[in-house]
C-alpha positions in Angstrom: 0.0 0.0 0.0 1.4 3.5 -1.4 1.4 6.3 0.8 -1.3 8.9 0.5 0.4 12.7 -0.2 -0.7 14.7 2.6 -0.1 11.1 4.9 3.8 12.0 4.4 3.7 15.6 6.2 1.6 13.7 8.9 4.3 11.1 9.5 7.1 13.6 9.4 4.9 15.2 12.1 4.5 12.3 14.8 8.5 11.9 14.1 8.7 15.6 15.0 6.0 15.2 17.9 8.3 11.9 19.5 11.6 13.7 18.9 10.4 16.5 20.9 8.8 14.4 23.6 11.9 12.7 24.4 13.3 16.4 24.4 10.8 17.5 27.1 11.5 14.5 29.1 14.9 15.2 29.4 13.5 18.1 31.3 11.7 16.1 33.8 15.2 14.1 34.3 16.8 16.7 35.2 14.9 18.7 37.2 11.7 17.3 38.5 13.3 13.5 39.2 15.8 14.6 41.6 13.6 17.8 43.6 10.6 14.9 44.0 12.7 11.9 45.0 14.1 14.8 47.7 10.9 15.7 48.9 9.7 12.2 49.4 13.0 11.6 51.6 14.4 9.6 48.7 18.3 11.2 49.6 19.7 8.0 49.5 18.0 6.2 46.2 18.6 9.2 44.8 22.2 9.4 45.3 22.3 5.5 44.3 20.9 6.9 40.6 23.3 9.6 40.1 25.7 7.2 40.8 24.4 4.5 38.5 23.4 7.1 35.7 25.8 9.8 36.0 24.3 11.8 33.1 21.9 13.3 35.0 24.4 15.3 37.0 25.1 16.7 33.6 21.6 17.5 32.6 21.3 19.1 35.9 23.9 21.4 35.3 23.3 22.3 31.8 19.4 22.7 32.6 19.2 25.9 30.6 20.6 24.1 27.5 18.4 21.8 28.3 14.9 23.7 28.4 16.1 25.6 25.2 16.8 22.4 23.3 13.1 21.1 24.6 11.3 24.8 23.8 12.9 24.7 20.0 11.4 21.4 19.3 8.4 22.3 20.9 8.1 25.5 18.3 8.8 24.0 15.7 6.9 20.7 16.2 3.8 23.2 17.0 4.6 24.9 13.4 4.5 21.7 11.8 1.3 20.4 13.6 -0.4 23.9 13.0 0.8 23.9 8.9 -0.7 20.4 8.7 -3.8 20.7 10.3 -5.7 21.7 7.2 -4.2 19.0 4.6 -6.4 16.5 2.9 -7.1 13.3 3.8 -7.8 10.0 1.6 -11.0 9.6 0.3 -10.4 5.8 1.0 -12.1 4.9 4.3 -9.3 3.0 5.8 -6.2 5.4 4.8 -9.0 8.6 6.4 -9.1 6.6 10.1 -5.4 6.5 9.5 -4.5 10.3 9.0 -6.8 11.0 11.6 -5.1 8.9 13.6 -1.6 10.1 12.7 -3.2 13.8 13.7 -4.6 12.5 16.6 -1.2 11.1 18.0 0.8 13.9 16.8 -1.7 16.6 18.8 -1.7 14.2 22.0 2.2 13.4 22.2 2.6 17.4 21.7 0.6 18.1 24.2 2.4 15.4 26.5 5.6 17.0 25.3 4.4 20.7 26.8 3.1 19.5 29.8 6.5 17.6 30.8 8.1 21.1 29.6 6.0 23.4 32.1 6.4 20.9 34.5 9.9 20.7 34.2 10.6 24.8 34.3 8.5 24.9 37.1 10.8 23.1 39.0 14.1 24.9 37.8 13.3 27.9 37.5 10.0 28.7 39.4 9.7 26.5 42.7 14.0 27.8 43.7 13.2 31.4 43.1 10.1 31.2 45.7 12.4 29.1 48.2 
């Protein structure tokens, strides 16, 4: 089965919509892992994970990098979703479930891919500058 035209901007756009997901997790890592593991009284595991993954000290430190490398993707995977919004499905029945599918998935994952951003800043930038 040949891909539809407008089904190739849509599958460029749930690439796009994972990529940055991934992205915005990174943010949680860094950030919102360590503060929450912290404020359950979690010292100690938490210190047996930096020790066993000692990326995370990295990510930590580079946070900034971090949240700018997550807000890019999020633009530009927001441009992508907005600009594609509009195309055409199939007239075939089964290929129109799938585009809408592929929309659906895209919207959801950037959506997930916000939330774990906000959440993530919050707990930076936010939540130290009120301590």
């Amino acid at each position: 089965m040949t891909d539809f035209p407008a089904q190739v901007p849509l599958r460029r756009n749930l690439g796009v919509a994972l990529l940055t997901l991934l992205a915005s997790s990174g943010t949680l890592v860094c950030c919102v892992l360590p503060a929450v593991m912290v404020a359950l009284g979690a010292g100690a595991a938490l210190a047996g994970l930096v020790t066993a993954v000692p990326q995370l000290v990295w990510l930590s430190e580079h946070k900034a990098g971090v949240f700018g490398i997550a807000s890019a993707m999020l633009a530009i995977s927001g441009v992508l979703l907005w600009r594609a919004r509009r195309l055409p499905c199939p007239a075939d029945a089964a290929l129109a479930r799938a585009c809408a599918r592929l929309r659906t998935a895209s919207a959801v994952l950037w959506w997930a891919a916000t939330v774990c951003t906000v959440v993530g800043a919050m707990f930076a930038f936010v939540l130290p500058a009120l301590a």
